[in-house]
Backbone as CSV, one residue per row, in Angstrom:
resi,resn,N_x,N_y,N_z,CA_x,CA_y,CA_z,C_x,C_y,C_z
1,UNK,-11.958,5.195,11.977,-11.241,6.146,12.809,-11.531,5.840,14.267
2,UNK,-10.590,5.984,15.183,-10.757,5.904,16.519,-11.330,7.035,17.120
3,UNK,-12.185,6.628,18.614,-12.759,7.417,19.139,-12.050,8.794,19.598
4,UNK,-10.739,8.322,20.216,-10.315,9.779,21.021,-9.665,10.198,19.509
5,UNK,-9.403,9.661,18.188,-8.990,10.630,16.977,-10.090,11.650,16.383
6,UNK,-11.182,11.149,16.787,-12.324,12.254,16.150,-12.699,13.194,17.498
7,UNK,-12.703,12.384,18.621,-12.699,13.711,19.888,-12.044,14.824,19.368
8,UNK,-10.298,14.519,18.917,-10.000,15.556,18.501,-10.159,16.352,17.659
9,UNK,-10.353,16.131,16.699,-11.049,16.629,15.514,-12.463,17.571,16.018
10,UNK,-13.223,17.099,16.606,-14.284,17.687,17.613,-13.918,18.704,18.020
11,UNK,-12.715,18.880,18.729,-12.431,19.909,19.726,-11.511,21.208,18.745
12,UNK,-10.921,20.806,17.592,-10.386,21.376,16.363,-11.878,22.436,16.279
13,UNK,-12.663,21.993,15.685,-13.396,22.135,15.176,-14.516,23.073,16.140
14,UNK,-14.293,22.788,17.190,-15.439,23.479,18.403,-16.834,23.681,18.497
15,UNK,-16.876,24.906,18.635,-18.539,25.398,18.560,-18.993,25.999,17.468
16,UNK,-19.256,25.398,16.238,-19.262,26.015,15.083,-20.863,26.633,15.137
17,UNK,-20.780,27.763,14.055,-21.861,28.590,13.714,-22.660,27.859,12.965
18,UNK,-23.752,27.924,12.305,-24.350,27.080,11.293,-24.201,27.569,9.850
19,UNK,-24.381,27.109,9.126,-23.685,27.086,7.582,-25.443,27.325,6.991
20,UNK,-25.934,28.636,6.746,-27.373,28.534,6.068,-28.469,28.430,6.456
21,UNK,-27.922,28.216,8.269,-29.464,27.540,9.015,-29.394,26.017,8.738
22,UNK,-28.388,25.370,7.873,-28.626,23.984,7.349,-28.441,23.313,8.534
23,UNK,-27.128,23.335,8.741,-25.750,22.333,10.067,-24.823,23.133,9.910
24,UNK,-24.034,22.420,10.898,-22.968,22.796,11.603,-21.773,23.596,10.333
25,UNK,-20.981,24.563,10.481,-19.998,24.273,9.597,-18.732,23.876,10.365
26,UNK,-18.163,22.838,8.948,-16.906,22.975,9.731,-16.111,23.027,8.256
27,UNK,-14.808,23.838,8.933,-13.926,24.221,8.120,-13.107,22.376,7.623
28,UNK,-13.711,22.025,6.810,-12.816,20.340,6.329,-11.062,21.029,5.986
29,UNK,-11.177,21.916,4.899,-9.720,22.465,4.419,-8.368,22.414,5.462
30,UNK,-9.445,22.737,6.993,-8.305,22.676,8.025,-8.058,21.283,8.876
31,UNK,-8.627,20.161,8.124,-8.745,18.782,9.029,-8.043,17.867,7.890
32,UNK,-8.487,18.021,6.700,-8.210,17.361,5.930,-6.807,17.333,5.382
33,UNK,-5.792,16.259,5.366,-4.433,16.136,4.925,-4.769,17.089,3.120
34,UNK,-3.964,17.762,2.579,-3.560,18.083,1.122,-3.729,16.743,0.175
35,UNK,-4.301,16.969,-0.762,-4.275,15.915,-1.396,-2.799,15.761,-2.542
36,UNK,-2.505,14.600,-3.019,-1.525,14.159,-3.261,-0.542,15.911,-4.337
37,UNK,0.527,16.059,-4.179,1.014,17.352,-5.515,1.179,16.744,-6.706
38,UNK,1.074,17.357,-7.582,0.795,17.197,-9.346,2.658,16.732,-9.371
39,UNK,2.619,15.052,-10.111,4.143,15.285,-10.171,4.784,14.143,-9.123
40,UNK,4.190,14.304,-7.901,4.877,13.642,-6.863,4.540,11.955,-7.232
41,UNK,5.432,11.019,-6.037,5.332,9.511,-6.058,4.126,9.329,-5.450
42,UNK,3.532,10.011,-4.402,1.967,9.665,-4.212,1.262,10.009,-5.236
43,UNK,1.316,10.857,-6.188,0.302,11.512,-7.244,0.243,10.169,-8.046
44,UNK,1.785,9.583,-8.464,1.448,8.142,-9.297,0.750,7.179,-8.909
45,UNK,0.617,6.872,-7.565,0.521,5.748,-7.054,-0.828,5.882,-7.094
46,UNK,-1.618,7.202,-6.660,-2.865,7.502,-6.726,-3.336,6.716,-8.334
47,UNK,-2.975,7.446,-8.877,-3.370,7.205,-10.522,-3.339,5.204,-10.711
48,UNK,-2.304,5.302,-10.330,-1.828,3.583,-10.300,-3.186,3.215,-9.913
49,UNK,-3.692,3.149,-8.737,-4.913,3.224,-8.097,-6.268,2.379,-8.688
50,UNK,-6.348,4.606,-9.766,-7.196,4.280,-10.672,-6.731,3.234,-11.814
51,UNK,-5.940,3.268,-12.668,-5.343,2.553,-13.453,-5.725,1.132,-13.312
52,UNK,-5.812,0.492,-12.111,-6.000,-0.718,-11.713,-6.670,-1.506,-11.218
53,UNK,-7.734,-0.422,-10.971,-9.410,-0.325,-10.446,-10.280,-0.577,-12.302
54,UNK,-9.686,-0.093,-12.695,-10.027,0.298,-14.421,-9.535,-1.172,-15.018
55,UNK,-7.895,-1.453,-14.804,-8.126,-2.680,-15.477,-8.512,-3.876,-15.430
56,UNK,-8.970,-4.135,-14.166,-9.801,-5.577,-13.228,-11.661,-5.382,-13.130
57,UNK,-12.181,-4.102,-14.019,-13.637,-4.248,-13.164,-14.325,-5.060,-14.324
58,UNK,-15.168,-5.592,-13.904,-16.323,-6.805,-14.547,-17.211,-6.063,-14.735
59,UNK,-18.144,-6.538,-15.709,-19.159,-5.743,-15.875,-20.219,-5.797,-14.727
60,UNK,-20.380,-7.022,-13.928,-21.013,-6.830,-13.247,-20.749,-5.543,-12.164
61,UNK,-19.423,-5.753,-12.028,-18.670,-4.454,-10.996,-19.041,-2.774,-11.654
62,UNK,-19.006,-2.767,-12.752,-19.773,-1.621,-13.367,-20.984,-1.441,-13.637
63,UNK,-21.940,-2.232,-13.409,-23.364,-1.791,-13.406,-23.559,-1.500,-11.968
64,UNK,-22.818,-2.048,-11.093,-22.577,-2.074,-9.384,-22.503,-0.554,-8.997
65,UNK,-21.303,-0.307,-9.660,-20.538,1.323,-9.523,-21.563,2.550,-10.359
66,UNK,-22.043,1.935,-11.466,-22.801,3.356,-11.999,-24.420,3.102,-11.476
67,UNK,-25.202,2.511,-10.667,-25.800,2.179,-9.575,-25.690,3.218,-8.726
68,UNK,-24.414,3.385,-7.835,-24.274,4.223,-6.366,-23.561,5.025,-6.657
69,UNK,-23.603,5.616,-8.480,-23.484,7.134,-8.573,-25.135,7.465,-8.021
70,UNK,-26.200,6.865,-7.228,-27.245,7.577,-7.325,-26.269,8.083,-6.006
71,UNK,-27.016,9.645,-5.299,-27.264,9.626,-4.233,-28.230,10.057,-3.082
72,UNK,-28.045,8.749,-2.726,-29.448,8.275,-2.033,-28.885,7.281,-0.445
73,UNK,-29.603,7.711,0.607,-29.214,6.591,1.298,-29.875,5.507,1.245
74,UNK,-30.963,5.456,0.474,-31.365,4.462,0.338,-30.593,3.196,-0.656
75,UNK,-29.309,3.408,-1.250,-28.476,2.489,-1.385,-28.431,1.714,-0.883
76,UNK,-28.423,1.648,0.768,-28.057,1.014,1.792,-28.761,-0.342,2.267
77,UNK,-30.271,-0.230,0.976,-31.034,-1.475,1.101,-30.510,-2.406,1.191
78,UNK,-29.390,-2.942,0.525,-28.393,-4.160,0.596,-27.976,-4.422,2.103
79,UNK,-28.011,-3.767,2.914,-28.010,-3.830,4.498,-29.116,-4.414,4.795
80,UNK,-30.477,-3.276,4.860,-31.442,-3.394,5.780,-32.695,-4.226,4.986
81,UNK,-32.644,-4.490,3.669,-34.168,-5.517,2.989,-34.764,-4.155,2.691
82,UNK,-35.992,-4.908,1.759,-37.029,-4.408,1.350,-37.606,-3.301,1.922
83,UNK,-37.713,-3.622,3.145,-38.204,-2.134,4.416,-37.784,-1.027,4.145
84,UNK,-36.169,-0.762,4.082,-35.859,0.204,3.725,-36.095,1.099,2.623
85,UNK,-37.378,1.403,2.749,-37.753,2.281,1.096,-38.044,3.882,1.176
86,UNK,-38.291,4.448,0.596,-38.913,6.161,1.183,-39.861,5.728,1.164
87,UNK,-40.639,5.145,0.124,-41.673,5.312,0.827,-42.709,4.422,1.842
88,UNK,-41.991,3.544,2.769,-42.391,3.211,4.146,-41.663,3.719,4.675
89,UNK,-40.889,4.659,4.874,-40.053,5.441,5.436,-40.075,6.883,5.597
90,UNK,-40.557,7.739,5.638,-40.764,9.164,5.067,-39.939,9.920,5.805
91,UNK,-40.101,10.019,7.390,-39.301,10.627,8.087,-37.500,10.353,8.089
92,UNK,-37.083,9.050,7.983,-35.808,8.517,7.492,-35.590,9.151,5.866
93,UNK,-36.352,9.335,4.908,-36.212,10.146,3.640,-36.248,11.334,3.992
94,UNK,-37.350,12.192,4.442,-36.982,13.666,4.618,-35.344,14.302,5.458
95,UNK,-34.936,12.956,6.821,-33.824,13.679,7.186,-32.537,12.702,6.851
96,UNK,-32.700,12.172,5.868,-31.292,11.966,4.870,-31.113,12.712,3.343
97,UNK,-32.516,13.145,3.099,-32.666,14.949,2.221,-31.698,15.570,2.573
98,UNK,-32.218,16.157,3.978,-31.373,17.287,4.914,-29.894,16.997,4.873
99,UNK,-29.524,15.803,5.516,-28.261,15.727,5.281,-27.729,15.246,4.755
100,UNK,-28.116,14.696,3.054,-27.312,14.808,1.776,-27.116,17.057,1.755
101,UNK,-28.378,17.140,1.543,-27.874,18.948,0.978,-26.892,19.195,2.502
102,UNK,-26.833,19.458,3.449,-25.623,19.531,4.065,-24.338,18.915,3.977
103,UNK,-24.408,17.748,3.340,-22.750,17.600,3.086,-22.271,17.586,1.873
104,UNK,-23.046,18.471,1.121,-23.010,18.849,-0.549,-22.342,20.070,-0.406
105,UNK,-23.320,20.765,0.474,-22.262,22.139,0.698,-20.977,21.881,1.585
106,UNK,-21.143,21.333,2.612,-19.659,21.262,3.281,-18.340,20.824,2.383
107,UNK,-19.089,19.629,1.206,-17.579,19.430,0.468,-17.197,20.110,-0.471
108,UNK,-18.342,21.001,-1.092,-18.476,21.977,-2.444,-16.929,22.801,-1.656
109,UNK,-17.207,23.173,-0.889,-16.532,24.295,0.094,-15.081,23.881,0.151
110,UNK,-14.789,22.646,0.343,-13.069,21.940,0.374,-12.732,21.930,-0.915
111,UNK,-13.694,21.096,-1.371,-13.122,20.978,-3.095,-12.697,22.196,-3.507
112,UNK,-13.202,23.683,-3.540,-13.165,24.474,-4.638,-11.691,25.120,-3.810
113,UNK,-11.528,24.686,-2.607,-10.188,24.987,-1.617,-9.491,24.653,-2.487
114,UNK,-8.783,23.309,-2.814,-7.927,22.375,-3.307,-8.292,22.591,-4.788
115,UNK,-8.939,22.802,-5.483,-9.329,22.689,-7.231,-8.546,21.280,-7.324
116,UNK,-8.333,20.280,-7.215,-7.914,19.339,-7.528,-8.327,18.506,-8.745
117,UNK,-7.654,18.796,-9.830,-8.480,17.613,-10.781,-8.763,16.434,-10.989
118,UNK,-9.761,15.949,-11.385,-9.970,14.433,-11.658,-9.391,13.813,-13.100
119,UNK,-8.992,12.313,-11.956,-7.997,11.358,-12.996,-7.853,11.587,-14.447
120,UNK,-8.873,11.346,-14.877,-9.079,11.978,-16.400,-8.242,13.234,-16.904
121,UNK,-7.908,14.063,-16.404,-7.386,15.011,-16.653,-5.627,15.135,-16.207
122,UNK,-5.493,13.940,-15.460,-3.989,13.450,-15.619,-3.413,12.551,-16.172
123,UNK,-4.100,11.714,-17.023,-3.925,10.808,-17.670,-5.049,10.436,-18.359
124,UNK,-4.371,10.273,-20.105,-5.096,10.044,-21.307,-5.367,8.106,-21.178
125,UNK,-4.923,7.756,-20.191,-5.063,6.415,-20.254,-6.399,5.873,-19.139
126,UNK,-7.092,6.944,-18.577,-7.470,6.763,-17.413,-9.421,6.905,-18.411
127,UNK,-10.133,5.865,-18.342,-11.463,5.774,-19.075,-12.560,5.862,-18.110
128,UNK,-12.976,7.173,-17.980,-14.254,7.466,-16.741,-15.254,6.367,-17.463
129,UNK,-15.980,6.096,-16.361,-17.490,5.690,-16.975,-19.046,6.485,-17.194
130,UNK,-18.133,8.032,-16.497,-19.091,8.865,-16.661,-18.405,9.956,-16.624
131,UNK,-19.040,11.264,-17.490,-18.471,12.529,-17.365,-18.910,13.603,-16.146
132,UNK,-18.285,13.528,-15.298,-18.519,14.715,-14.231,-18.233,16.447,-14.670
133,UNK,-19.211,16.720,-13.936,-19.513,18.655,-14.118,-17.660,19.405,-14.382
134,UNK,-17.469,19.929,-15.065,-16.165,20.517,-15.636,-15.299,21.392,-13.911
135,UNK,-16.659,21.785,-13.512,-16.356,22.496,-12.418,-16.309,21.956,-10.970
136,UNK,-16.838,20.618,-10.988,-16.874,19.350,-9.878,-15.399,18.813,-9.682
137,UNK,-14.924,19.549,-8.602,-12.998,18.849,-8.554,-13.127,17.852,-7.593
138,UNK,-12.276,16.936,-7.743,-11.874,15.848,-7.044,-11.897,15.354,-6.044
139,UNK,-11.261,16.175,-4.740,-10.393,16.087,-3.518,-11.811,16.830,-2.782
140,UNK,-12.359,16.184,-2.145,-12.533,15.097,-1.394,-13.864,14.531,-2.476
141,UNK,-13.838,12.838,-2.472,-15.007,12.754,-2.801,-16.171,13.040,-2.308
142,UNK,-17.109,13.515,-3.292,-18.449,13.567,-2.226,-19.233,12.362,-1.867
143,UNK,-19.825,11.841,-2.629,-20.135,10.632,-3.332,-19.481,10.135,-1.689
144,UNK,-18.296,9.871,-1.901,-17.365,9.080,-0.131,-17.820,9.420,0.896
145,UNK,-17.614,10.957,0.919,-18.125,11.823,2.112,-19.596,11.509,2.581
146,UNK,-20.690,11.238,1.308,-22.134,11.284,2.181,-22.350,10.096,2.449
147,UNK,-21.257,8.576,2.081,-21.982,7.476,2.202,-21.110,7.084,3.727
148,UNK,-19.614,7.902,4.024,-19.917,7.484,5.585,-20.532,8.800,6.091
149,UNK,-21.007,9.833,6.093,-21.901,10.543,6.696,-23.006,9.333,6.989
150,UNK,-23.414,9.353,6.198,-24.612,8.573,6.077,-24.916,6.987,7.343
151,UNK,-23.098,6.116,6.837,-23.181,5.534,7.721,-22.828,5.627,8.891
152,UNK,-22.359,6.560,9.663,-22.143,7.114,11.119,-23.577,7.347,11.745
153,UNK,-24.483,7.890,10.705,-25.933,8.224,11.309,-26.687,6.794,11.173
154,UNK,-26.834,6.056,10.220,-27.379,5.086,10.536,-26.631,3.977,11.142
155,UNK,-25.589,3.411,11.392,-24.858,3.068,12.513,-25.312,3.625,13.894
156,UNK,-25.738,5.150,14.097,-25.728,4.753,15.359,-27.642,4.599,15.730
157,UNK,-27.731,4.477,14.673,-29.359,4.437,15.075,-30.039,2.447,15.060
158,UNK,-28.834,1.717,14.000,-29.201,0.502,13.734,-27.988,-0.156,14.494
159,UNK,-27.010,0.077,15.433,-26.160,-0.307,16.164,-25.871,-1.373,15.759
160,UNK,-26.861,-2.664,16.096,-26.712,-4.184,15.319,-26.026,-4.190,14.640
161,UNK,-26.127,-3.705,13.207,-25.917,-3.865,12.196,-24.800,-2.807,11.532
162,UNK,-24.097,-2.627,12.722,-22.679,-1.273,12.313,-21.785,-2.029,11.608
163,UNK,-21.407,-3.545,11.571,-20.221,-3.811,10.465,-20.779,-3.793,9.172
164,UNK,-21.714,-4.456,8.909,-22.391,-4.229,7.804,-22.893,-2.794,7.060
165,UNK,-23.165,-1.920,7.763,-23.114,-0.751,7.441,-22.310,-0.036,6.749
166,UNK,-20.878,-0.373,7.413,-19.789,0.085,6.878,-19.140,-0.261,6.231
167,UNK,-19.237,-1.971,5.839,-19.038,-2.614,4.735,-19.379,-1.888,3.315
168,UNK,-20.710,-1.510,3.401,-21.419,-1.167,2.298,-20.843,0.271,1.703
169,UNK,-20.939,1.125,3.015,-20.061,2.347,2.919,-19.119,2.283,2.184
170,UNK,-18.318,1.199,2.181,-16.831,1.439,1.976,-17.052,0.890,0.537
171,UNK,-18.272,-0.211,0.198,-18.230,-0.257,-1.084,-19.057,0.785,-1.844
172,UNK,-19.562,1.547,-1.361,-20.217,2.808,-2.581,-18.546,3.806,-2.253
173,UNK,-18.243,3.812,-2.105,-17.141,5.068,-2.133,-16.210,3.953,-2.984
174,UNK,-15.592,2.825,-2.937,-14.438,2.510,-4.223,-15.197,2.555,-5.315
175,UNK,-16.279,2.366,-5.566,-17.467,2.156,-6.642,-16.816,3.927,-7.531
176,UNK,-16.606,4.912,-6.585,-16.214,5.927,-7.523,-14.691,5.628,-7.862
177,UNK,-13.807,4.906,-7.251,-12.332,4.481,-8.125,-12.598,3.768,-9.326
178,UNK,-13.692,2.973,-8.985,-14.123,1.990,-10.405,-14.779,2.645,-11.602
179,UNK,-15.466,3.420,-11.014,-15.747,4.624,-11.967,-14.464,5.125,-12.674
180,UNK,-13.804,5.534,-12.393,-12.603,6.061,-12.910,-12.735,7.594,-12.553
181,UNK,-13.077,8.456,-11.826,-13.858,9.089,-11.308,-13.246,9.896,-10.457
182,UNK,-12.368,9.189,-9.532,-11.738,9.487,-8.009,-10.839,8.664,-8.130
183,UNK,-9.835,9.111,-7.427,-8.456,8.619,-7.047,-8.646,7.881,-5.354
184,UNK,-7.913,7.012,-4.846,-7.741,6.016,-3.970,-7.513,7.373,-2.418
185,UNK,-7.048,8.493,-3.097,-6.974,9.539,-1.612,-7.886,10.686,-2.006
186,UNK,-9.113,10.592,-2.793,-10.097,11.211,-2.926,-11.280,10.306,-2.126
187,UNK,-11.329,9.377,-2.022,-12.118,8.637,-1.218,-11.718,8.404,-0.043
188,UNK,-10.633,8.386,0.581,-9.923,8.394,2.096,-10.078,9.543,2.614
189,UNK,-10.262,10.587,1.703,-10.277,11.758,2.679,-11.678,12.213,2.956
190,UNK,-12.588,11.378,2.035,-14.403,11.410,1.718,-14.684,10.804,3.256
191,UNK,-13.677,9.446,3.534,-14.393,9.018,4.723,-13.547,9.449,5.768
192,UNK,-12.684,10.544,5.839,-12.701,11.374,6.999,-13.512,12.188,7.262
193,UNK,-13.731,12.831,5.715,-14.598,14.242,6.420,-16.233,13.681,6.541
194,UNK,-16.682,12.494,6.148,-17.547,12.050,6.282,-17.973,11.520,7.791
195,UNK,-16.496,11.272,8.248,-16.894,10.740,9.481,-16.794,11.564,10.722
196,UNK,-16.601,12.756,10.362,-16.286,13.929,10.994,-17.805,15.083,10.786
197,UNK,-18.018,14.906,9.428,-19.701,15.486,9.700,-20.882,14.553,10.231
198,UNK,-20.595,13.369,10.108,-21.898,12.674,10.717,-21.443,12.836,12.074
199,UNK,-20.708,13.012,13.013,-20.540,12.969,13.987,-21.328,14.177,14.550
200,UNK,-20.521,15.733,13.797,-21.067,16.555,14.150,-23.038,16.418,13.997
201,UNK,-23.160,16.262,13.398,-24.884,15.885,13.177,-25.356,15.518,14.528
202,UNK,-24.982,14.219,14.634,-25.129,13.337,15.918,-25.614,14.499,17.491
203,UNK,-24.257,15.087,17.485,-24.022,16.090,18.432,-24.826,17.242,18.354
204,UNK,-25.352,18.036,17.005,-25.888,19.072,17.253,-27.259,19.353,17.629
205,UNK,-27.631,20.254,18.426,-29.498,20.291,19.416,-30.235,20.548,17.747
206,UNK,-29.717,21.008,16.998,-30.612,21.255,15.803,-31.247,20.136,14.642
207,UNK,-30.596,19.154,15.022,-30.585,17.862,14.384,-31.120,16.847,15.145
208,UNK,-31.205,17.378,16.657,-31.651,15.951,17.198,-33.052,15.641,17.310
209,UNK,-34.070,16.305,17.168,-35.489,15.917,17.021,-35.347,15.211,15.422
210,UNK,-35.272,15.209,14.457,-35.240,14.753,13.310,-34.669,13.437,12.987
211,UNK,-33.334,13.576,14.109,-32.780,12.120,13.934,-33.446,11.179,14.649
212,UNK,-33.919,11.910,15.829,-34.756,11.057,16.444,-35.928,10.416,16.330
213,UNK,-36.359,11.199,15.387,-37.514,10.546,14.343,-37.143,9.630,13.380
214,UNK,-36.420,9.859,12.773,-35.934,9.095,11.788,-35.493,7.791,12.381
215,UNK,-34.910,7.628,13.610,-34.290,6.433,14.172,-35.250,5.582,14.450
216,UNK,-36.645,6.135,14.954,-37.505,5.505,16.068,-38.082,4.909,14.590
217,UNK,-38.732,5.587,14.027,-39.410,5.000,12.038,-38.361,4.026,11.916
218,UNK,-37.180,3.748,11.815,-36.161,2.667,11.066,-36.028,1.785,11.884
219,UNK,-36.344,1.845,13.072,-36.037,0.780,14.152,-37.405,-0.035,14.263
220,UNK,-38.463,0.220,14.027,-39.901,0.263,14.206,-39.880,-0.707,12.819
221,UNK,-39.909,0.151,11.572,-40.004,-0.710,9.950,-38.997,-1.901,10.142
222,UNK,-37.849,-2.232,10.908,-37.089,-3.156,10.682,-37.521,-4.451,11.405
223,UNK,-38.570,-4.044,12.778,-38.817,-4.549,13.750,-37.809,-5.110,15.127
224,UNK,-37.035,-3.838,14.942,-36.300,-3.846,16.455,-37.046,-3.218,17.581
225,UNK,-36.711,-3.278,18.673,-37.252,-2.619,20.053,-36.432,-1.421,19.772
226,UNK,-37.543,-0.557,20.489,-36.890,0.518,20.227,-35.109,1.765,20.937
227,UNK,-34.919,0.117,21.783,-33.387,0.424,22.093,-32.869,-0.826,21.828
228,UNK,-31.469,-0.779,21.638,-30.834,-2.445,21.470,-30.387,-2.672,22.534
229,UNK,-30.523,-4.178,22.600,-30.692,-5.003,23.955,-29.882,-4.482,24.461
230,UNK,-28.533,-4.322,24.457,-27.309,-3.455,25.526,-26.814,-2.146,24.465
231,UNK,-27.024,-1.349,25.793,-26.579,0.116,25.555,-25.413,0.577,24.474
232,UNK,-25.407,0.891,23.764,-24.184,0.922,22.798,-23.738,2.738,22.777
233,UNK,-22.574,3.558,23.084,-22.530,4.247,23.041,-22.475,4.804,21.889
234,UNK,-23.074,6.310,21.944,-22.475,6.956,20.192,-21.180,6.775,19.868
235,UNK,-20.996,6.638,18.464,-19.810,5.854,18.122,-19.327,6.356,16.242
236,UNK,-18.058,6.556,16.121,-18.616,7.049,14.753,-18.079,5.442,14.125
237,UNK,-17.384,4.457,14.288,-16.722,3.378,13.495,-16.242,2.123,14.818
């Protein structure tokens, strides 16, 4: 997403109250496009999607995908090496805790908006690789949502290493199409609202001692200085 497209979204969104004492809330239901109608030529194409994600995956591609059903940012080792662990990491584990349970509730909150069902339940041809909660709907993925949350915050803390970041991002979120799991605009709308709460994070006074811990520990274990050589502004992509 472009910079002045999430400004706006920002300014949609304003001075939000906090959701629990957790973070920020923001209303996703009012940012997020509708997901595809039951019936329509996007609803097929979605399915098509899955359908075709399902009939090309390798097994290696499925031990891949039922892998980064964990969630964890520590997925992300495939980026950063060995270093990246909780436990040489503690402060980077305690505040990617925090904001996994914050964007659990922010999407609990859209989903149960939309009740949208998953593939499985629109088609007898569609073979999950795992059974999700009866009451866990679709639209938006979460699973999508926390892995670019995730990478907006560590992007802007490992700057270097922002294409790669988001590389990875983008492969734990199809990992749930391969699943059979999520539809192709259940994960597009994961990395809007994903990239729309890590932002807010970024921005809020309640978050910034924590991230700032967490950054200075990940920059330190990786053995970077503790700014990168040229200034890189906050940035969500």
């Amino acid at each position: 997403m472009k910079r002045p497209a999430l400004l706006m979204l920002m300014l949609l969104i304003g001075q939000p109250a906090l959701a629990d004492g957790n973070g920020p809330a923001v209303d996703l239901a009012a940012l997020l496009p509708p997901p595809p109608a039951a019936g329509s030529p996007a609803a097929r194409r979605d399915l098509d999607g899955v359908l075709a994600a399902q009939a090309r995956r390798t097994p290696e591609e499925i031990a891949a995908a039922k892998a980064d059903q964990q969630h964890s940012v520590f997925r992300f080792a495939d980026v950063f090496g060995t270093a990246f662990a909780p436990a040489q990491l503690p402060r980077t584990a305690a505040f990617f805790v925090r904001v996994t349970a914050y964007d659990k509730g922010e999407v609990k909150a859209v989903k149960v908006f939309w009740q949208h069902p998953r593939p499985v339940l629109a088609s007898h041809a569609v073979h999950p690789l795992s059974q999700e909660k009866s009451n866990d709907w679709s639209y938006p993925s979460g699973h999508a949502t926390l892995g670019y949350t995730e990478a907006v915050l560590l992007s802007n803390m490992v700057p270097e290493r922002r294409a790669a970041i988001f590389a990875r991002a983008d492969l734990y979120a199809q990992h749930r199409i391969v699943m059979g799991v999520h539809y192709p605009s259940d994960v597009e709308a994961g990395r809007l609202a994903g990239t729309v709460l890590g932002g807010q994070l970024l921005i809020d006074p309640d978050w910034q001692a924590d991230y700032a811990a967490a950054r200075a520990e990940l920059r330190k274990a990786l053995g970077l200085p503790d700014e990168p050589a040229a200034a890189v502004a906050v940035t969500t992509r």
